[in-house]
N, C-alpha and C positions, 0 to 999 in steps of 0.2 A: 405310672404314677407321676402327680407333677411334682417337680423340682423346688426347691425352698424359693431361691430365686421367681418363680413362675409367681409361686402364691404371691410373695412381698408386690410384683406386679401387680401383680390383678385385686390385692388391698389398696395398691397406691390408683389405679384406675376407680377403684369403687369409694377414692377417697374414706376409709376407715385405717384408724389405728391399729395396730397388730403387734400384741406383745410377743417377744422371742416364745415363750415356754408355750403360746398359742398355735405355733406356726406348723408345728407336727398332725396339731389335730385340724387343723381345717384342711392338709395338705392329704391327708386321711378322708375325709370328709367330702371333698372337691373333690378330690379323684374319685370316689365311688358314685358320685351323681354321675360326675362324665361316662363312668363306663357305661352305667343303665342306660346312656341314651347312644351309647354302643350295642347294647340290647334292641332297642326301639327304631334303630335304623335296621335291623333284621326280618323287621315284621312287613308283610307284605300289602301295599296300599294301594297298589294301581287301581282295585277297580272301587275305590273310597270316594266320595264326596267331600269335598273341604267344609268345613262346619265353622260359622264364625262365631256363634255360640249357640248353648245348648237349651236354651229357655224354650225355646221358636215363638218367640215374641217379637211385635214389631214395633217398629218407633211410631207409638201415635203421638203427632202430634199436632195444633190446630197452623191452621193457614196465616200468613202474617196477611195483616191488611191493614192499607192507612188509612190514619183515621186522624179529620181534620182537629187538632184543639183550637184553634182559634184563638183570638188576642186574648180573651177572659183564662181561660186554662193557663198563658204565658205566665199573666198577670199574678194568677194565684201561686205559680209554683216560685214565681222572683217573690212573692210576698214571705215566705217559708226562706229561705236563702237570709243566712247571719251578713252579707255585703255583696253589696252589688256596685257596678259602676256603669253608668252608660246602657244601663237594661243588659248587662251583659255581669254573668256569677264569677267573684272575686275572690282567686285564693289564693294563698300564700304558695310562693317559690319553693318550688322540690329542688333541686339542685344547687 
């Protein structure tokens, strides 16, 4: 079972807050996932296949291709644009 100490780590790792009267029950809680997967290292996998998910769907997706806009296409999208300077979009400083 994990130690008071261990859980308070591993709340301060997961950056979450963790009241005292709480510490019993997660410390409960965490230790009984960990064992299961004390369990799950018992099961025998050699002759398994790794699955990276279980849909069997593949990523369709379409081909990039360039595609010329030309000075008109420029034109229209500086047109949409609240400030421009020098044909070049104008925004205000982040830092």
């Amino acid at each position: 079972m994990l130690s008071k100490n261990e859980i308070n780590h591993i709340a301060g790792l997961a950056r979450i807050g963790l009241k005292k009267d709480k510490i019993e029950k997660y410390r409960k809680d965490l230790s009984a996932v960990l064992d299961y997967f004390k369990k799950l290292e018992e099961l025998d996998t050699e002759n398994i296949e790794p699955v990276g998910h279980i849909t069997g769907t593949l990523n369709i997706a379409r081909e990039d291709k360039e595609k010329d806009f030309a000075e008109s296409g420029k034109k229209r999208i500086i047109k949409n644009i609240p400030e421009t300077k020098d044909g070049c979009l104008k925004v205000r400083s982040v830092l």
